[in-house]
N, C-alpha and C positions, 0 to 999 in steps of 0.2 A: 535314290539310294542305289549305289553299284555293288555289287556281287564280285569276289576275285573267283580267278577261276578256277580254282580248287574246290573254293566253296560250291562252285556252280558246276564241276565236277562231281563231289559228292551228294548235291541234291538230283541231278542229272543222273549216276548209276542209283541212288537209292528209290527215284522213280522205274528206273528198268528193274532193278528187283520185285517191285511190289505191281510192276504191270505180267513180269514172268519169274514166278519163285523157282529157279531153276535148280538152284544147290542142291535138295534134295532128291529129284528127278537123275542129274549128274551123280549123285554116291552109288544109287541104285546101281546105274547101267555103267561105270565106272567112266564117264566119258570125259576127257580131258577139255578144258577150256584154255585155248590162249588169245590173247588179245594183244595185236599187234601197230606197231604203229602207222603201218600202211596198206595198201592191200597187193595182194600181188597182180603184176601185170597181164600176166598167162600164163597156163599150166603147161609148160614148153620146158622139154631136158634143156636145150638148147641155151635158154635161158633160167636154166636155173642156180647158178653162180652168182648172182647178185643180191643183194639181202631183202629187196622187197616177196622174191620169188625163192630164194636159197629155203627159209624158214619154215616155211611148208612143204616144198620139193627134195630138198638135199637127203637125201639118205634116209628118207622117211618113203614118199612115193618113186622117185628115179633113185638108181646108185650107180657108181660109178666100177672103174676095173679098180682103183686103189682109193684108200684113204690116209689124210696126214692125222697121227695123234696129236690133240690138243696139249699132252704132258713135255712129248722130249723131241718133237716135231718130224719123228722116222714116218718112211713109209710101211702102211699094213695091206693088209690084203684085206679085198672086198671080194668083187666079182670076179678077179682073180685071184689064184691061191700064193703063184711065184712067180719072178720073170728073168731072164739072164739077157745078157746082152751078149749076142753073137759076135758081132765085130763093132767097128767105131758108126754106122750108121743103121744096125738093124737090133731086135730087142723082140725076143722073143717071149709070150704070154701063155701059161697052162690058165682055163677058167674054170672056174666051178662047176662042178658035176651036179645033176637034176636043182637046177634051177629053170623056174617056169615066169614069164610074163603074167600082167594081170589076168590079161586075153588067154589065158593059157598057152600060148606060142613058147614052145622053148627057147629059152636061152643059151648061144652057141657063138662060134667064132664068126660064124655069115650075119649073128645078126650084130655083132663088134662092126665089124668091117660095114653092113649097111650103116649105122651108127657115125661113123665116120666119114661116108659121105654125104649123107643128110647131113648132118652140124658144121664138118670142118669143107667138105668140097662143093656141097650145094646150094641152093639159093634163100638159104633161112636169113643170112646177114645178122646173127644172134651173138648173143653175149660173150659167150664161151668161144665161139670160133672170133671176134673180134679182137678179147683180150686175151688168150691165151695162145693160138696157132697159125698167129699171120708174120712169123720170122720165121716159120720153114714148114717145108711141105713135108705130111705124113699120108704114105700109102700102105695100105693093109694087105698082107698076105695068108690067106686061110690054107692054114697049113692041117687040122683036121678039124674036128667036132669041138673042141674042147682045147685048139692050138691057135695061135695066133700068132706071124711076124708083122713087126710095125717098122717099115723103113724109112729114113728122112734122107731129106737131100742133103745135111750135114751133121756135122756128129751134135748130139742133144744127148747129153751123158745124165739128165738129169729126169730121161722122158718118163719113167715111174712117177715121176711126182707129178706132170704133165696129166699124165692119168686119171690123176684124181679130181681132173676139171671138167672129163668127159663123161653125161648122164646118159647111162643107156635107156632108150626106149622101145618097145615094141617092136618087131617087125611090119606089124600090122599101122604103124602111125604115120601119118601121108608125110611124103619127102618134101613136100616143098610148100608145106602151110601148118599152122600151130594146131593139133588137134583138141577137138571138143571136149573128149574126156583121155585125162593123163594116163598113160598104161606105160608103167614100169614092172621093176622086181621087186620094191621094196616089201616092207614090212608094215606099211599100210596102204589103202588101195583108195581112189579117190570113190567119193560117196554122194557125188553133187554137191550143187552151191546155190547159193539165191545168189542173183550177179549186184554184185557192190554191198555185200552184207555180211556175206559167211562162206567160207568152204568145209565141206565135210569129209573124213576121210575114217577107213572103219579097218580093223585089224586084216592083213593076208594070211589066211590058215593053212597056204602052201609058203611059207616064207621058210628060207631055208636056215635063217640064224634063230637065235634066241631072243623072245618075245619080252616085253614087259610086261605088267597087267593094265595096259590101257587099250581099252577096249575098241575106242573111238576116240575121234579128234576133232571140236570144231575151233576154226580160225576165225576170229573176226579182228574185227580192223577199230581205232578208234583214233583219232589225231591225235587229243588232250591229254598229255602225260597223265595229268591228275585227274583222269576220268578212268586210265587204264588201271594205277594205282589204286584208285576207290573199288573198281569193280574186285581187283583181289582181294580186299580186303575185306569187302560184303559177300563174298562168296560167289560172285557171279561169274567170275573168271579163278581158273589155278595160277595163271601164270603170266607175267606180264614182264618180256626181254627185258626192257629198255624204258624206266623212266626217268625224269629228271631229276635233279639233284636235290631240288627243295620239295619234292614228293618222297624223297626216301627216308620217311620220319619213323622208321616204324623197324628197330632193330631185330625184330622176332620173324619179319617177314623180309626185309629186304636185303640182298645182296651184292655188294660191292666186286667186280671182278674188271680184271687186265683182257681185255680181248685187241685182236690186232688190228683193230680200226685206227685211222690216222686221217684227222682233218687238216685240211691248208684252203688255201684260195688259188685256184691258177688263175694264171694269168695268159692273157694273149698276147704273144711277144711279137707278131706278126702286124700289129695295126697301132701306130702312132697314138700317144705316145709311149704307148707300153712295150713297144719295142729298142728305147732306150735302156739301157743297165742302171742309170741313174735315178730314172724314176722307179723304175722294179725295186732298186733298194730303199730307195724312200717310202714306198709302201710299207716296206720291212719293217722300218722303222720308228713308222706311224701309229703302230699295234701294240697297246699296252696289252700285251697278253695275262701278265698276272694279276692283272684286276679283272680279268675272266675266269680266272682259276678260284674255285671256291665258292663264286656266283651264279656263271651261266654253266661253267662246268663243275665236275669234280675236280675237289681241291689234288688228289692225287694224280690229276693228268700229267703228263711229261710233255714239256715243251720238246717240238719237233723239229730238226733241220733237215730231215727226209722223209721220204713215204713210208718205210719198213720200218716197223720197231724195232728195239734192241734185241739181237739175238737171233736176227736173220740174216742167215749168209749173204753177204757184202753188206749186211749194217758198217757205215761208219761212225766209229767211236767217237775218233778225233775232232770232226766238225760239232757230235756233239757239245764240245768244252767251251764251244764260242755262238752260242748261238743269236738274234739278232738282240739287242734291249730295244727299250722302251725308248727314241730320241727325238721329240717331234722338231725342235732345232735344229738336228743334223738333217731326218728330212725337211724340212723348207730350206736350208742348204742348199742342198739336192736339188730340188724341184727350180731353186731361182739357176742354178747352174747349169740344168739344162734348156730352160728357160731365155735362158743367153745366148746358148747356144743355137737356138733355131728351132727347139720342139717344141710341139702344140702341147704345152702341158694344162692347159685352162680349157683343152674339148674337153664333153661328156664322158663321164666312165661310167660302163652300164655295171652292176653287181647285180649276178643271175644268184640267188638261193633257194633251195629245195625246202620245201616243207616236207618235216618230219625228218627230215635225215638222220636228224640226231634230234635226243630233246632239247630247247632251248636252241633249236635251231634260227628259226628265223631272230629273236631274239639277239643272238650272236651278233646275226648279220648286221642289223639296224646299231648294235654297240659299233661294229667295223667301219658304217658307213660315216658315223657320228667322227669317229677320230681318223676319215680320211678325209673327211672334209674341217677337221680343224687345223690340220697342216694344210690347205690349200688347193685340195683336188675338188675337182668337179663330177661327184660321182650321184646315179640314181638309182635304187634299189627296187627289183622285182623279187618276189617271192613265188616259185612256182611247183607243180606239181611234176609230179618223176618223167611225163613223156613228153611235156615241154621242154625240160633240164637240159632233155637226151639231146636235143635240137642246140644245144649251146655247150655240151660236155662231150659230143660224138664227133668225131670227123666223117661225111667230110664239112666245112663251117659253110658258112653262107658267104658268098662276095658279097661286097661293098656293106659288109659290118661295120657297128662302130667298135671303140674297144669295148672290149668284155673282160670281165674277173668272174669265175666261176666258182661259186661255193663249193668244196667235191671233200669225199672222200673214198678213204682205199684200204680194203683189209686183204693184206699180203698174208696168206694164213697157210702159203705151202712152203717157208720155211726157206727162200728161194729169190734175193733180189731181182733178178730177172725177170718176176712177174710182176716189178713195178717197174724195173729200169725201160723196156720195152715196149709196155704200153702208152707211158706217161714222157717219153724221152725221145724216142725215135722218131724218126721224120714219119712212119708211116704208122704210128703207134695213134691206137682209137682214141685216144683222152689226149693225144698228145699237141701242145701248142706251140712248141717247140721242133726245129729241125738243121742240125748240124751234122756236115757228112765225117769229121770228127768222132764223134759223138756216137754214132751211128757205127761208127769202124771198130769205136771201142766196145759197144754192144757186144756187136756180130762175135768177138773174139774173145772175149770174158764169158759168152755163155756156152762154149767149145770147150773153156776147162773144167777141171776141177777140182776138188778137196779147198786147200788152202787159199792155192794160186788164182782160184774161180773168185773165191773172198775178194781178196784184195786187191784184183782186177774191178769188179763191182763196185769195192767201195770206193776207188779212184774214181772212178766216173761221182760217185755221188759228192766227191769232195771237189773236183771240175765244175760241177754245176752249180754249188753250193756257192764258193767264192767265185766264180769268174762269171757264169749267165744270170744266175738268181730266177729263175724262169716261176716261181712261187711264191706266195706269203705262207711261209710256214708257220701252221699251228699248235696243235695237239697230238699226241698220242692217246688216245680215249682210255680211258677209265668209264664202266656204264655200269649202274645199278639195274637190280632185275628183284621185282618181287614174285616172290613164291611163297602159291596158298600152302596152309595147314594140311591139306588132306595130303598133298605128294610130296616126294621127293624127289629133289633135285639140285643138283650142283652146275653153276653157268661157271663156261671153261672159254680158253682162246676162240674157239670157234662159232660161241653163241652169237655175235653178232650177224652171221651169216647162214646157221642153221641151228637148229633146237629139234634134237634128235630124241626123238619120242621111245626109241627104246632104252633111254637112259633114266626117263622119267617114269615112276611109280607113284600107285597109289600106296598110302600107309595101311 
């Protein structure tokens, strides 16, 4: 007799209930539970821009000099109150007055600027300095206590929102290794963790914003959609991002929201035969996507022809009106055409996918490989964990690879094409598998403007790449369900897939 795993999800949390009755213990001390679907990698500002580490890190234990609202995508203030731009390469920062570090260390312009060389000039090699500050250089000038010039070596008109990707940490936190216990400003402070089980993090009563009533915070990790799903349900958890679509049965707890995650497959356009055009669009065109819509994902996903969702500066509209169908004939077309031509289109293609990325992740993958191997490709599917991925999603790659397609995705959530055209596009871009000195030209001078002309520079490039490289198998735009227990409130906005900001959540 086999068990689905839902089922074996609910008999799995309803034994952790009846081994730890926690619910009531958690009303008492008002302690918040989330249960997430991976664990974080390190408690590192550095890295805390990515969603396995964002969720617990972002603006809960590190913050940043700015933040973008989830509603109408402006810059606000955090750690800073205002900023002007002195001339076309300098930008000047007032910061917040009596703010203190975990450690108690004040909070001041020397410790911005240290900040800035630990992440962006020193030798972390981390997230945030990888995908956000490697198209130009930023040096700090402490102009007093409480004053700050930031200057690049080219005009960046847009470095407020730039801001909002840098986590400040301690003065006291070593420059050149991940520290043991995270010390930020936030508004909660870390509180230990059992390693690979749980992090704890407990209210800061020198916090200088406005608190919620949660007291305390533990993170735990769970792979199984439908094991995170049952834990809210049983009360063993308040809150659970991200489950899957056939776990969201439950209309009084679960919530449907638009965040700006965006899956595709890249591709390695550097190693045969993926470096022809012809078979990149055959891929394309081998993807029933809307028989995934509905199934492995939510039926409300939007099909994607770029990384950015709709409504971020340089989204283009226009490529959306064409995006790839469903044509396995047109690809093996394809595939015999290049085939004629002289490329090894019968090697190996390896599919690298992340477990947990999304729910129905692997899942997905194994539908992808099923309909790339029924037009004619010779592809094999690994499914792996976040710091394997990094090794096949990070430059720099490995010589003598075979080809690779990488499951990935990307939440552009500062409102800003540039923070995917640059990474994902550029010859020296960390995710990037791609490198035209074109391309590259067009970057450089589309993120020099701005207002309008910044737009429609941006989306040129994305509609160049679109129809003439094809460097992707374009996906999704996510739609992701998030249940939340009875006892708080809570609303999942654009930004939950990347942080779940504790002082928005209350107990009732």
């Amino acid at each position: 007799m086999t068990m689905s795993s839902k089922s074996a999800g609910l008999v799995f949390s309803a034994a952790l209930c009846a081994a730890a009755p926690l619910f009531g213990a958690q009303a008492q001390d008002r302690t918040l539970v989330v249960v997430l679907s991976e664990a974080p990698v390190a408690m590192e500002a550095c890295n805390g821009n990515n969603t396995a580490n964002g969720r617990i890190l972002r603006n809960n234990i590190y913050e940043p000099l700015t933040v973008i609202s989830p509603k109408g995508g402006e810059v606000l203030p955090r750690l800073a109150t205002s900023w002007t731009r002195l001339d076309d390469l300098t930008w000047r920062f007032k910061l917040r007055e009596g703010v203190t570090f975990h450690d108690g260390a004040p909070f001041n312009a020397a410790a911005v600027a240290r900040e800035i060389e630990r992440t962006i000039h020193g030798k972390m090699n981390c997230h945030t300095a990888q995908q956000y500050f490697r198209d130009f250089k930023l040096t700090p000038a402490v102009v007093d206590d409480l004053t700050i010039d930031l200057r690049t070596d080219q005009p960046v008109p847009i470095l407020p929102t730039y801001m909002s990707t840098l986590m400040i940490s301690s003065p006291n936190t070593p420059m050149t290794e991940f520290p043991k216990v995270p010390l930020g400003t936030g508004p909660y402070m870390f509180d230990g963790q059992d390693a690979g089980v749980e992090v704890r993090t407990r209210k800061n009563p020198k916090w200088w914003g406005t608190h919620s009533n949660v007291e305390k915070v533990r993170y735990i990790w769970r792979g199984e959609s439908s094991v995170r799903a049952a834990m809210v349900k049983l009360g063993e958890a308040d809150l659970a991002p991200d489950i899957a679509v056939q776990d969201a049965d439950d209309p009084t707890l679960d919530k449907g929201y638009i965040d700006a995650e965006t899956t595709w497959l890249r591709i390695d356009t550097f190693i045969p035969p993926l470096n022809d055009v012809r078979v990149r669009r055959a891929l394309n065109y081998a993807i029933d996507r809307e028989a995934m819509r509905g199934t492995l994902l939510p039926k409300d996903s939007l099909l994607a022809t770029q990384p950015t969702v709709p409504g971020v500066l340089g989204h283009n509209d226009e490529i959306d009106k064409s995006p790839f169908t469903y044509d396995p004939a047109r690809a093996m077309a394809l595939l015999a055409e290049a085939k004629a031509a002289g490329v090894p289109v019968d090697k190996e293609i390896l599919l690298i996918g992340r477990t947990n990325i999304f729910p129905n992740a692997t899942e997905a993958m194994e539908a992808v490989m099923a309909m790339f191997q029924a037009v004619g490709f010779n592809t094999r599917l690994r499914m792996v964990e976040l710091g394997e991925w990094r090794e096949y999603h990070n430059q720099p790659y490995k010589d003598g690879r075979q080809p690779v397609i990488v499951q990935t995705k990307h939440d552009n959530n500062r409102g800003d094409a540039v923070f995917s055209l640059f990474p994902k596009y550029a010859c020296k871009g960390t995710n990037s598998s791609l490198c035209d000195k074109d391309i590259d030209a067009a970057i450089e001078a589309a993120a020099k403007l701005t207002g309008a002309e910044r737009g429609q520079a941006m989306a040129a490039i994305f509609g160049k790449l679109y129809k003439e490289f094809v460097p992707d198998v374009y996906m999704f735009h996510m739609v992701t369900y998030g249940r939340i227990g009875k006892r708080i409130s809570y609303e999942p906005n654009l930004l939950t897939g990347i942080e779940v900001l504790v002082e928005t959540v209350s107990f009732k």
